[in-house]
VOPAGU-2260 file (C-alpha; in pm, 1 decimal, decimal comma):
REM VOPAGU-2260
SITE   aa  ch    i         X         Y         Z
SITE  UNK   A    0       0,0       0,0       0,0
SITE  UNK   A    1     297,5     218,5      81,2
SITE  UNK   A    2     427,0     132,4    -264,4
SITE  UNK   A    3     113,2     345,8    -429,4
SITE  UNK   A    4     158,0     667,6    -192,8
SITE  UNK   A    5     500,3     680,5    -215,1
SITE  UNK   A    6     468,0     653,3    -648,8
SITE  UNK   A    7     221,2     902,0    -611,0
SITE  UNK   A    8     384,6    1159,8    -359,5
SITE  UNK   A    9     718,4    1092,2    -644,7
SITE  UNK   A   10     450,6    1204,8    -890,9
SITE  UNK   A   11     455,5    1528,0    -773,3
SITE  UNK   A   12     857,2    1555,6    -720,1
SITE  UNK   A   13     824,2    1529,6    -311,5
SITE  UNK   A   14    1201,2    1472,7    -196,1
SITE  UNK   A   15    1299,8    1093,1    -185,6
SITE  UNK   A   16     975,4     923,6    -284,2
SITE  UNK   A   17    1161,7     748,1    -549,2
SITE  UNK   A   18    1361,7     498,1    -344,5
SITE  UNK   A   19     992,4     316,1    -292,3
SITE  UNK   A   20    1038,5     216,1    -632,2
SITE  UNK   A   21    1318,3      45,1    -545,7
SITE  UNK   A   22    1267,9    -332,2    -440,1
SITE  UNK   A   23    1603,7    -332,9    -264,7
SITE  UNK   A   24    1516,9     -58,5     -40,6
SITE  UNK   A   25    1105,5    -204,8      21,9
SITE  UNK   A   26    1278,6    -517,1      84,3
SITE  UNK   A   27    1524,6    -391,6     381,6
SITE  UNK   A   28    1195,4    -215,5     540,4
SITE  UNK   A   29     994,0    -523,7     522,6
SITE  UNK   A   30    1268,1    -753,2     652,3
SITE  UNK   A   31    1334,5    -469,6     924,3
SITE  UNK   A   32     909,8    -418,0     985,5
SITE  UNK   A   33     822,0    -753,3    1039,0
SITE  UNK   A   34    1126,6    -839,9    1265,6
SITE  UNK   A   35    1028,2    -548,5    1481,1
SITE  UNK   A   36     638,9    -666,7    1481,9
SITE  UNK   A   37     751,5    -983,6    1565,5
SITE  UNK   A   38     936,8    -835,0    1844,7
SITE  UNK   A   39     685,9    -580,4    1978,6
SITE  UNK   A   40     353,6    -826,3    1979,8
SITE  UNK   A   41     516,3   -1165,8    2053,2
SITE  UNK   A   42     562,0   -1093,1    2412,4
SITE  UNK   A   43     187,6   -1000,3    2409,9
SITE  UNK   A   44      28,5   -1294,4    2236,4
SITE  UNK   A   45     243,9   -1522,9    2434,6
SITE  UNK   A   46      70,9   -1344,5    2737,4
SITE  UNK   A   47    -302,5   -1400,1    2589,8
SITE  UNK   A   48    -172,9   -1756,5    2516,4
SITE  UNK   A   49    -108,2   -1849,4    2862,2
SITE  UNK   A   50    -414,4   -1667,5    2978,4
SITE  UNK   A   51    -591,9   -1882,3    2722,8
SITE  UNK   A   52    -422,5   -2206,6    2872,6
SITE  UNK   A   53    -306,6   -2274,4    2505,2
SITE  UNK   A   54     -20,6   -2483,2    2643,2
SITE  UNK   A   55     167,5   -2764,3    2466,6
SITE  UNK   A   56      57,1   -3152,1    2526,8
SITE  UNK   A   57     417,7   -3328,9    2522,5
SITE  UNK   A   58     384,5   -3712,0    2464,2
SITE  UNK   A   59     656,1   -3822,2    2660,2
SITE  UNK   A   60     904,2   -4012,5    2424,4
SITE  UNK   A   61    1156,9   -4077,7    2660,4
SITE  UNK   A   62    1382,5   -3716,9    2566,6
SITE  UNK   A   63    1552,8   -3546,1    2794,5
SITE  UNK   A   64    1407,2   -3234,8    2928,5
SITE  UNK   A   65    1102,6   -3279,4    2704,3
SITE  UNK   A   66     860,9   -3281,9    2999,8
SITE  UNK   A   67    1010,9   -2955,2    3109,5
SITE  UNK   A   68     821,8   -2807,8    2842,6
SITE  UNK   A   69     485,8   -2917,7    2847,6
SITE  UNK   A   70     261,4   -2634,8    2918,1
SITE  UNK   A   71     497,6   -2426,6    2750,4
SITE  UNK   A   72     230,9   -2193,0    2467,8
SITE  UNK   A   73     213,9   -2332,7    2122,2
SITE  UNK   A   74      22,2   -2131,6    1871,7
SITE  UNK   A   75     269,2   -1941,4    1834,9
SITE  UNK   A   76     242,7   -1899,4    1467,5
SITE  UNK   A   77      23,6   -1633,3    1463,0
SITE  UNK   A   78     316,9   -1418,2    1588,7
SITE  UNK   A   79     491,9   -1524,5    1237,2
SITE  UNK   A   80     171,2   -1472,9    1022,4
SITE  UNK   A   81     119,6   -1103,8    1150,9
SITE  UNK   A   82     458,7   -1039,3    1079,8
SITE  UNK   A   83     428,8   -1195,5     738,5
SITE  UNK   A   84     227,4   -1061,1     615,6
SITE  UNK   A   85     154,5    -675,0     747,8
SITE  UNK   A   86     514,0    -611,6     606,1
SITE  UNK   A   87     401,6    -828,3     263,0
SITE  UNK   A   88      98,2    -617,9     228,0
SITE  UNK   A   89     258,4    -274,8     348,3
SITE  UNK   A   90     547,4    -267,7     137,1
SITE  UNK   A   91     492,0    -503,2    -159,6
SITE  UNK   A   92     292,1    -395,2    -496,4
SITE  UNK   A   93     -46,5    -556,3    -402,3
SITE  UNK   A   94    -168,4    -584,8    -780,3
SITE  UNK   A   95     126,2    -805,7    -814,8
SITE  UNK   A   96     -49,3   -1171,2    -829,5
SITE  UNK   A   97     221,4   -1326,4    -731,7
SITE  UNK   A   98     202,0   -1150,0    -417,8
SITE  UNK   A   99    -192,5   -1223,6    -344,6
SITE  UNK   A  100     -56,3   -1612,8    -408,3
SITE  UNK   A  101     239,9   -1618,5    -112,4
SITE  UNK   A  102     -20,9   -1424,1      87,6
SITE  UNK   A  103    -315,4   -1657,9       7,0
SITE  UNK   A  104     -57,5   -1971,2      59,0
SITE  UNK   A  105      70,9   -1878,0     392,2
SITE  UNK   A  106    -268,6   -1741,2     516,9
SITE  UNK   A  107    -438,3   -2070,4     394,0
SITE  UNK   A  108    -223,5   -2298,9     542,5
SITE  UNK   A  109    -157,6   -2092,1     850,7
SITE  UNK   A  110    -546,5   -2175,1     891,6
SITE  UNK   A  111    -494,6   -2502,8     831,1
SITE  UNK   A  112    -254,0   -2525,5    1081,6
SITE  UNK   A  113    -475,1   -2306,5    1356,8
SITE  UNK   A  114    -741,4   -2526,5    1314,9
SITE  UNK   A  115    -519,9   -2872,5    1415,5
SITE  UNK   A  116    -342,8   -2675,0    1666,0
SITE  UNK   A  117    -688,5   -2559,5    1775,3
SITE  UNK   A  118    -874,6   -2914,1    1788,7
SITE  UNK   A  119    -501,9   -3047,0    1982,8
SITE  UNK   A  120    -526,3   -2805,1    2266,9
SITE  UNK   A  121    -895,7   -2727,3    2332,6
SITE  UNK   A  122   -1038,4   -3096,7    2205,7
SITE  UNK   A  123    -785,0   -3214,1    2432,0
SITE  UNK   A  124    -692,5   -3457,4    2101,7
SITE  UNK   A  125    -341,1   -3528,9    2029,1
SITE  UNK   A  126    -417,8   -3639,8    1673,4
SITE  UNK   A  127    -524,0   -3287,9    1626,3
SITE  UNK   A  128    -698,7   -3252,6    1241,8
SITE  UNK   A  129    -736,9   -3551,1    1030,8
SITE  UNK   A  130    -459,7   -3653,3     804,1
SITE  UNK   A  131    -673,3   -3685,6     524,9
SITE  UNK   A  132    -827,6   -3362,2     554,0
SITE  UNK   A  133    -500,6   -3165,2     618,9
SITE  UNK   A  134    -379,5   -3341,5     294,2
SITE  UNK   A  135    -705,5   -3204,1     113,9
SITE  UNK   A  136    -618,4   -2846,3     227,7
SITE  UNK   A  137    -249,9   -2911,3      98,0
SITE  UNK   A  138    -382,3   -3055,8    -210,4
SITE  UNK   A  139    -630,1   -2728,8    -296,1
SITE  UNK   A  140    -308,1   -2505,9    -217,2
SITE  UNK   A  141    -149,2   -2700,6    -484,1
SITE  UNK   A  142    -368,1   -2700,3    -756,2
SITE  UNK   A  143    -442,3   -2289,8    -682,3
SITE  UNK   A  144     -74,6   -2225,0    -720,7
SITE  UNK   A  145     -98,1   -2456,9   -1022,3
SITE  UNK   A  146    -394,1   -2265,0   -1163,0
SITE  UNK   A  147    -259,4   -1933,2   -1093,7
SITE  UNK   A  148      73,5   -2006,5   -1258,3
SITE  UNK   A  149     -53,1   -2190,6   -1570,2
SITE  UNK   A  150    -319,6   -1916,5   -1639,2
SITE  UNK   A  151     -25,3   -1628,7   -1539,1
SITE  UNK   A  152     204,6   -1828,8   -1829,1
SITE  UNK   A  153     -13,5   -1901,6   -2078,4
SITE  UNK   A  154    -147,9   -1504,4   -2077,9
SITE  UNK   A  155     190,7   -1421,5   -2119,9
SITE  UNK   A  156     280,1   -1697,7   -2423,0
SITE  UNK   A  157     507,0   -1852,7   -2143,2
SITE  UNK   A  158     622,7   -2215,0   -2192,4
SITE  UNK   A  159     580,0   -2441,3   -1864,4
SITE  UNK   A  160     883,3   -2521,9   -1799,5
SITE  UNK   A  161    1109,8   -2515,0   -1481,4
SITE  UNK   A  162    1516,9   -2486,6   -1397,9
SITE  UNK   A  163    1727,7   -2762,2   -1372,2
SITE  UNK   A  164    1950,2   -2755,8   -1064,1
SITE  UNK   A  165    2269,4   -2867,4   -1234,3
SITE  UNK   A  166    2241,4   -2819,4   -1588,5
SITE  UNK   A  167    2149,4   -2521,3   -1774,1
SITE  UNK   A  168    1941,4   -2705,4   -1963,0
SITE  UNK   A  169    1534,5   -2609,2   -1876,5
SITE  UNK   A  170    1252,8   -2918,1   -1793,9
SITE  UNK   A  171     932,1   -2833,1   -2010,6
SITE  UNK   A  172     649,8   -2981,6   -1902,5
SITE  UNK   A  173     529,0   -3053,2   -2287,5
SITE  UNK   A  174     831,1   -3283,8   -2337,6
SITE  UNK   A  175     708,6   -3497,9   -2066,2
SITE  UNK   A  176     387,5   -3569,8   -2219,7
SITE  UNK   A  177     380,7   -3467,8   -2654,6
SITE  UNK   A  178      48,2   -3283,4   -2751,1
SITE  UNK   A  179    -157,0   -2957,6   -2705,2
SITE  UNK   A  180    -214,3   -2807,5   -2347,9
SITE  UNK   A  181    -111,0   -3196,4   -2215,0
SITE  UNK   A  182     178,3   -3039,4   -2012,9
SITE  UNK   A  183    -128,0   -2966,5   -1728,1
SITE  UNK   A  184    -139,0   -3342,5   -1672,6
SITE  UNK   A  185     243,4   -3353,3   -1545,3
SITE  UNK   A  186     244,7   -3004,2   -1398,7
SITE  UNK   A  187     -86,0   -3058,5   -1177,2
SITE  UNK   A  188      -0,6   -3329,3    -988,5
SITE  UNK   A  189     434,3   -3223,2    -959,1
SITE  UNK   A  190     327,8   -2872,5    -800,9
SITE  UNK   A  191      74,3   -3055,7    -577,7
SITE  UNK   A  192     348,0   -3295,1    -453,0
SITE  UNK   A  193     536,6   -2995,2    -383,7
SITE  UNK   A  194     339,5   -2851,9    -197,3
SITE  UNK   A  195     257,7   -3123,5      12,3
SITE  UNK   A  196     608,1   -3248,9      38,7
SITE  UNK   A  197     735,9   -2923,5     173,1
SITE  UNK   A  198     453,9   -2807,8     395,9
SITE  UNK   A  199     492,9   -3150,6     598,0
SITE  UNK   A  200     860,8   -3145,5     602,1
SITE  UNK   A  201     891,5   -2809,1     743,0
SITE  UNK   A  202     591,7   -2923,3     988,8
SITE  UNK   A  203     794,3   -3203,9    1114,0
SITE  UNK   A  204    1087,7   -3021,5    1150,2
SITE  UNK   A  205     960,5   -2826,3    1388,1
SITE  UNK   A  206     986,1   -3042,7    1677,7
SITE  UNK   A  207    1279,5   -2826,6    1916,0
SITE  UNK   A  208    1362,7   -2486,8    1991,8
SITE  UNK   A  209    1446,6   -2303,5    1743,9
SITE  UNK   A  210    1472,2   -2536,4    1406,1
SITE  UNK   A  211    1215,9   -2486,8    1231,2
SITE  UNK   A  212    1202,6   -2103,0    1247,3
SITE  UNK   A  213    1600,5   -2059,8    1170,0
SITE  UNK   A  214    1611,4   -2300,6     918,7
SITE  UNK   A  215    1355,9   -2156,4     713,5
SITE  UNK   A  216    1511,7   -1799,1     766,8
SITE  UNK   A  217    1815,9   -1963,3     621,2
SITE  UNK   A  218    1614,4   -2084,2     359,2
SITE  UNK   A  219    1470,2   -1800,9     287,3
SITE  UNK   A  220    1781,8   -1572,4     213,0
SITE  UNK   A  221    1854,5   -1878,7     -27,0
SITE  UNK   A  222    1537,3   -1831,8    -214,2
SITE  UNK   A  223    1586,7   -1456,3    -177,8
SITE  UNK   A  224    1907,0   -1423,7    -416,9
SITE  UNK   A  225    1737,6   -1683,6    -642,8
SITE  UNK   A  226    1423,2   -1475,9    -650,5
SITE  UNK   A  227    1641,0   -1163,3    -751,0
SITE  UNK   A  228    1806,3   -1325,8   -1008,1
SITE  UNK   A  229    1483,5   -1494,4   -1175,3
SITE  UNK   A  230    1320,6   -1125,4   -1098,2
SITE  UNK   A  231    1580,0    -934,7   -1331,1
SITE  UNK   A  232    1629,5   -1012,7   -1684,8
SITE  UNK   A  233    1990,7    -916,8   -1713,6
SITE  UNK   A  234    2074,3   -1129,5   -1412,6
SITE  UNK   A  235    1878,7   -1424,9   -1563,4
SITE  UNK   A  236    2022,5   -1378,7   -1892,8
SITE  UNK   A  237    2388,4   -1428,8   -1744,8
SITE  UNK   A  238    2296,1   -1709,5   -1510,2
SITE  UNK   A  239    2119,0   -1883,8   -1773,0
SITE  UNK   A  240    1781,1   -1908,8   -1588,2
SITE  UNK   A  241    1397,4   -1886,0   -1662,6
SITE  UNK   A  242    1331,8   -1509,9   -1648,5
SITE  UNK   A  243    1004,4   -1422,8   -1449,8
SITE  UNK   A  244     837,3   -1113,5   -1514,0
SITE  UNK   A  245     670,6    -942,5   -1217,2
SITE  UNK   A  246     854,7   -1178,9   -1003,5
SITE  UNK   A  247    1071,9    -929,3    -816,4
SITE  UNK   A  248     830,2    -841,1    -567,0
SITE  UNK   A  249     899,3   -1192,6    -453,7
SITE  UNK   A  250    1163,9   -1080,1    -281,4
SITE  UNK   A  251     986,4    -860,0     -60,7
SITE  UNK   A  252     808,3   -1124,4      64,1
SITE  UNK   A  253    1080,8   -1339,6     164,8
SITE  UNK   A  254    1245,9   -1047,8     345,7
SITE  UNK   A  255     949,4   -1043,6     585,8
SITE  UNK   A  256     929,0   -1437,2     589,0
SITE  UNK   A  257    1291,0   -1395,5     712,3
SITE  UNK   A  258    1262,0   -1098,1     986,6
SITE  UNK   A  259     901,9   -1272,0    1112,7
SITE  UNK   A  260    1167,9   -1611,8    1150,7
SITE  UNK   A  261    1427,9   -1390,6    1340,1
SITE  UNK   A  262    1180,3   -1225,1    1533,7
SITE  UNK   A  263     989,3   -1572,6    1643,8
SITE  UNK   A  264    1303,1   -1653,7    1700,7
SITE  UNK   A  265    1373,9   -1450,6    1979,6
SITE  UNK   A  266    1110,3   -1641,4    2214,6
SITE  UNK   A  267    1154,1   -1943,9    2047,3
SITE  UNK   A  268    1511,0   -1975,0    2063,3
SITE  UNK   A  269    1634,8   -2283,4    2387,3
SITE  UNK   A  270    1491,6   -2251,9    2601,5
SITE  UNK   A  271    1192,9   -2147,3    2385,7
SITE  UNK   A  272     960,1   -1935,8    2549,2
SITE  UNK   A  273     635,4   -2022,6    2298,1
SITE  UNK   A  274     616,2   -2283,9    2027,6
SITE  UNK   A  275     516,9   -2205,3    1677,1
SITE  UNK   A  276     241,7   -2484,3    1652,0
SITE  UNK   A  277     121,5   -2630,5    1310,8
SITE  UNK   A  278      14,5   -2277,9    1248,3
SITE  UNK   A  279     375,9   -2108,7    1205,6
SITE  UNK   A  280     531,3   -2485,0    1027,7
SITE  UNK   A  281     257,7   -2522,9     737,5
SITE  UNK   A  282     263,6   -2160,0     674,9
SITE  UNK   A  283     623,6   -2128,8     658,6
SITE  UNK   A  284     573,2   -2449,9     466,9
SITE  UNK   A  285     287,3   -2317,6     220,0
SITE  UNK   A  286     556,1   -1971,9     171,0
SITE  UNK   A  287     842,7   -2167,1      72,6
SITE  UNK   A  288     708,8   -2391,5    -158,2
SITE  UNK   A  289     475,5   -2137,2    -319,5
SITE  UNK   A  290     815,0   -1884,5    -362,0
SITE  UNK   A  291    1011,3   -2208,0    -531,4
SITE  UNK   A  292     705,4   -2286,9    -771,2
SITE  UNK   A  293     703,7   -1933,4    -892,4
SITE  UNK   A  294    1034,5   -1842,6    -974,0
SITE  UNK   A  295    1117,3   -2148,2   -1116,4
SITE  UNK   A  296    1313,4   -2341,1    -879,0
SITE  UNK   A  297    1073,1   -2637,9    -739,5
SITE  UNK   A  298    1362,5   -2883,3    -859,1
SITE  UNK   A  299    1667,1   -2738,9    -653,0
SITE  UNK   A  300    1438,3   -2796,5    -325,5
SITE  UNK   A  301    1569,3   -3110,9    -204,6
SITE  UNK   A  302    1950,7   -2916,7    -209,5
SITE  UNK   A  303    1813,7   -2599,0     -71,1
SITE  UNK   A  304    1600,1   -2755,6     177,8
SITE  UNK   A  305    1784,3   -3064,3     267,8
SITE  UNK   A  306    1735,5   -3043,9     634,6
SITE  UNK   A  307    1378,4   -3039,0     542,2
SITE  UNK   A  308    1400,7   -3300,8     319,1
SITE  UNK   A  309    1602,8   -3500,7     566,6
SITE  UNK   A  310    1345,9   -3459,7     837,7
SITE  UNK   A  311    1108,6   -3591,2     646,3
SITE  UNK   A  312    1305,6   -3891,5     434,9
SITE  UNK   A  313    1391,9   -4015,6     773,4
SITE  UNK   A  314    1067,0   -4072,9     879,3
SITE  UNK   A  315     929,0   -4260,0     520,8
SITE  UNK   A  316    1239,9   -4456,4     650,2
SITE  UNK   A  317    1170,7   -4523,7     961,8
SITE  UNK   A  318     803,4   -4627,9     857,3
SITE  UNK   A  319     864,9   -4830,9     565,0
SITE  UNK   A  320    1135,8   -5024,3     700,9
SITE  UNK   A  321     958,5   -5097,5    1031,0
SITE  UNK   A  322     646,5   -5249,9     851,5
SITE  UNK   A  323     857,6   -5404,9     566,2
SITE  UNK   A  324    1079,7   -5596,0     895,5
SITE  UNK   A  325     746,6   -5641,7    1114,2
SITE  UNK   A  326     636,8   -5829,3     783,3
SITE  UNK   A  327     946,4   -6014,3     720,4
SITE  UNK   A  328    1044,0   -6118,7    1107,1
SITE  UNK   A  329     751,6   -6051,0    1289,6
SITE  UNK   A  330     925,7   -5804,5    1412,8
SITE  UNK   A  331     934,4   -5419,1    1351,1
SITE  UNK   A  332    1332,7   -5312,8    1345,5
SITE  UNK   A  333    1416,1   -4939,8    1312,0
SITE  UNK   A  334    1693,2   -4747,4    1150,9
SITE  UNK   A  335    1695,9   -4469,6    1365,5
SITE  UNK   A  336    1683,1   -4461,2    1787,1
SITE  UNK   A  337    1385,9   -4237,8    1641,8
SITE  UNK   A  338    1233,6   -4007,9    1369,9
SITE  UNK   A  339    1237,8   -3737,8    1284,0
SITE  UNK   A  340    1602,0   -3680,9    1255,7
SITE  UNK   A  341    1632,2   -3417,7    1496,6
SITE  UNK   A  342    1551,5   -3705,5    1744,3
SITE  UNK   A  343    1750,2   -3932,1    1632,5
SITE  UNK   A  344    2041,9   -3727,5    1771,8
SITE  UNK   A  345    1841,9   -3604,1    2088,3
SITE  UNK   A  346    1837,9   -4004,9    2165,3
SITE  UNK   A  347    2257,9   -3977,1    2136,9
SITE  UNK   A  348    2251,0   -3751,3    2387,7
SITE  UNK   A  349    2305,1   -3465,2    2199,9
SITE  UNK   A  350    2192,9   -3130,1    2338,9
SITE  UNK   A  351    1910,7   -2931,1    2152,9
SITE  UNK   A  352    2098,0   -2662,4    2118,3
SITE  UNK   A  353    2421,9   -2840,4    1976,6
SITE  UNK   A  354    2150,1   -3043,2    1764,6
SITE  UNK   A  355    1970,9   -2710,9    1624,2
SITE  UNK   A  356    2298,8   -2499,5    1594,0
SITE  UNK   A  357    2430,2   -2787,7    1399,1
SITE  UNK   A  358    2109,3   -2842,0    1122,9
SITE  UNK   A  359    2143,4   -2412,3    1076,5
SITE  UNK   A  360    2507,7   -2465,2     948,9
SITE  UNK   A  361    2455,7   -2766,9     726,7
SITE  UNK   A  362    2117,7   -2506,5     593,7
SITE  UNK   A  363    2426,4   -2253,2     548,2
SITE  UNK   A  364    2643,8   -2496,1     289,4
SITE  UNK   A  365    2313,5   -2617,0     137,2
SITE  UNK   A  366    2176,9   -2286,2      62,9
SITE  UNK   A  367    2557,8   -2166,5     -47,3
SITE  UNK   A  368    2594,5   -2505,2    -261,5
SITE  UNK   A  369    2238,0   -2399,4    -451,8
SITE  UNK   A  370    2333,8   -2059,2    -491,8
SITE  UNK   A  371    2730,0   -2190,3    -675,1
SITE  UNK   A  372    2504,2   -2410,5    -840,5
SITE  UNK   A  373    2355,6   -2106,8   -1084,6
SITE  UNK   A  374    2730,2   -2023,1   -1132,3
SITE  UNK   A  375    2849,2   -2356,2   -1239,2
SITE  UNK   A  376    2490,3   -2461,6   -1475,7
């Protein structure tokens, strides 16, 4: 909204209204904004959390110090969705669709993720939503990004097609399947997986202080350069990537996805005063893999998001080879002391902090291995 007073006020030559135009500079303020909203109203909502009695149910999985933090405020995500997206709306060009889709994603499946958090603590039910219908709202997220960028493409005679992560060679959707408009039948269901994929692997990520919300901060200066690079044509020329038109505002997003994550952080960090819930993981989730589908870099997820993507491999692991053995012996063996990964090393003894400090600097060399990546391609 800024964006508009600030074009018009450099309309009529008023002194520095220009650098609005800039998405550098709106990209610095939203970063800044929503680290300082995140700051200013977390200590409040964690306040009306506790007065609501919207404390954490910990199943007790034999962890050390996890009982310590039952009763501890989850929820906590609606500190990261204010701080999402007042900055998003604020400072970004609202007639910018790809900005009404990271909004609509994160908002979407921040609700998704209210409404389990919601039916855990008040329902007193630890299963919290249904799988299947959390996997419904995942799936319609998909197939509206899906939508949105098939419709956005074809308007603009753009092929569907997506970057490779180590070739400069480009994946068109039409290859996969020969014929008219048949490049929807591949497309459909690989941004749907996507979406799916990511919003559950940041979700079980989240399961000590301070992972989820760095990681995907981490992340989300990754996605940021990318975003900038698929956002300006000269830049995408050189790197040999898809050009996006309109697709700079992206970044503006991301900057307040990455403050809001600081911000959290501050009360989340060990010993973490307030969890984020499933409403902060599968909107984080629904902003990342909304941000990769549009500027073209879906495929480089599993590198730039490999903590994610180990979090959640480990436990298809642990699953399939536990029914696979309970088949085979009569017996259910594991591969892990326990799953998700994060666990795994809790059960070696390892503390949290080590554990989360740890997953942030393997982020850093994935997100700095995607990044060389563009160079090398």
């Amino acid at each position: 909204m800024l964006y508009y007073l600030f074009k018009y006020l450099d309309s009529i030559n008023v002194s520095g209204a220009g650098v609005f135009q800039y998405i550098s500079f709106r990209a610095s303020m939203a970063g800044i904004l929503s680290l300082l909203i995140a700051l200013l109203i977390g200590k409040r909502i964690i306040r009306w959390l506790q007065r609501q009695q919207i404390g954490e149910e910990i199943r007790d999985l034999g962890l050390e110090g996890q009982l310590q933090k039952k009763g501890t405020p989850t929820m906590g995500g609606i500190i990261i969705l204010l701080a999402i997206i007042i900055p998003t709306l604020l400072l970004a060009r609202i007639d910018n669709v790809y900005v009404i889709l990271m909004v609509v994603s994160t908002a979407w499946m921040g609700t998704i993720g209210a409404v389990d958090d919601y039916i855990k603590v008040f329902k007193k039910n630890k299963e919290g939503m249904k799988a299947t219908t959390k996997l419904i709202g995942q799936l319609l997220l998909g197939v509206v990004i899906a939508v949105v960028i098939d419709y956005t493409h074809s308007s603009a005679n753009i092929p569907l097609e997506t970057n490779l992560p180590v070739t400069s060679h480009r994946l068109n959707y039409s290859d996969l399947i020969p014929g008219e408009n048949n490049a929807w039948f591949i497309f459909l269901p690989v941004i749907v997986f996507i979406c799916m994929a990511v919003t559950n692997a940041v979700n079980l990520t989240d399961g000590i202080d301070g992972l989820a919300a760095g990681t995907t901060a981490i992340v989300g200066l990754g996605l940021g350069v990318l975003a900038y690079a698929a956002g300006n044509i000269k830049l995408a020329e050189y790197l040999n990537i898809i050009y996006v038109p309109q697709s700079g505002e992206v970044v503006v997003f991301l900057a307040a996805v990455i403050g809001a994550c600081l911000g959290f952080l501050w009360y989340n960090g060990f010993p973490a005063q307030v969890f984020m819930g499933d409403t902060g993981s599968l909107a984080l989730g629904g902003a990342i893999a909304a941000v990769a589908i549009i500027i073209k870099m879906e495929l480089l997820i599993p590198i730039l998001c490999g903590v994610f993507f180990a979090e959640s491999l480990s436990v298809v692991l642990q699953v399939g080879w536990f029914k696979y053995t309970k088949k085979k012996y009569g017996e259910g063996r594991r591969i892990f002391l326990m799953s998700p990964l994060h666990h795994h090393f809790q059960k070696l003894n390892i503390p949290e902090s080590k554990i989360t400090l740890r997953f942030w600097l393997v982020t850093i060399i994935l997100v700095l291995v995607s990044i060389a990546l563009l160079k090398l391609r």
